[in-house]
N, C-alpha and C positions, 0 to 999 in steps of 0.2 A: 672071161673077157679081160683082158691085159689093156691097162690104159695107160697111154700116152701121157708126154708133160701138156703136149696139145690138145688131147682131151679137156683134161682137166685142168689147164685154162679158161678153157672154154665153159664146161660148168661154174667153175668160180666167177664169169665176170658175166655169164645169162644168170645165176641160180645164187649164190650164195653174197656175192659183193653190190654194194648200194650204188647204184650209177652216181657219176659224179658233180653233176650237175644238181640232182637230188640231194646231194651229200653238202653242196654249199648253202642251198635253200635251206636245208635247217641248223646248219650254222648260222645263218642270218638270222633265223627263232630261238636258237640259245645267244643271239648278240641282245635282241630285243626282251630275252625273258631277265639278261643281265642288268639294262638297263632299266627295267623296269624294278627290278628285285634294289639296286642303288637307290633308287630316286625315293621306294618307299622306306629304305632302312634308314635314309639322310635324314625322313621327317622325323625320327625314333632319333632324340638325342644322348639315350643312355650308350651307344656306342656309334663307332664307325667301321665303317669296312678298309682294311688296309689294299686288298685289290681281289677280283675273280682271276682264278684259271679256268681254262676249260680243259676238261681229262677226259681220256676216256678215247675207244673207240672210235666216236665218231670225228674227234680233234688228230686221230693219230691214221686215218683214214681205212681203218679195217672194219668198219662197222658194218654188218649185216641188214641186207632185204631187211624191212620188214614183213610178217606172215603171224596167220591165223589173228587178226586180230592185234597184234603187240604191234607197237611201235617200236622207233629208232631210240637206243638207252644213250638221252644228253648226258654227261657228269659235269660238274661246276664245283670247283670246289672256292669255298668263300672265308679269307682271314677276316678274324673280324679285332678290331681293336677298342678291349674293354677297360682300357685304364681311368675311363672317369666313371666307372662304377665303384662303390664301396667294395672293399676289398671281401666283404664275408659275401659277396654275391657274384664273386669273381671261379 
């Protein structure tokens, strides 16, 4: 069987691609897991956070269905800034 670019669009955006709508929804639980992950590091004063990114897949919009059980993989990645810690625990 010889397939198509149209084919296989079509499996990519039934089968293998997160509808998009879905795809915002849980942007907005990686916005809420950030704000939440802030609020509790601000009460820890041995450091502070310099900012979140969000990486990954599901920020660069290629992230896959999820299946069998997995979920959608968030990435975060999080500067933190340790300059009022002593330096041997730096």
């Amino acid at each position: 069987m010889r397939l198509t670019d149209t084919n296989l669009g079509v499996f990519i955006s039934k089968v293998l691609k997160l509808d998009p709508g879905k795809r915002k929804d849980y942007l907005r639980q990686v916005d809420y897991l950030i704000e939440r992950l802030e609020k509790k590091i601000n009460e820890d004063s041995s450091f502070s956070v310099l900012r979140f990114t969000k990486t990954g897949s599901l920020t660069k919009g290629t992230v896959l269905r999820p299946r069998d059980g997995c979920g959608v993989d968030a990435d975060v990645a999080v500067d933190l800034d340790d300059r009022r810690l002593p330096s041997k625990e730096r």
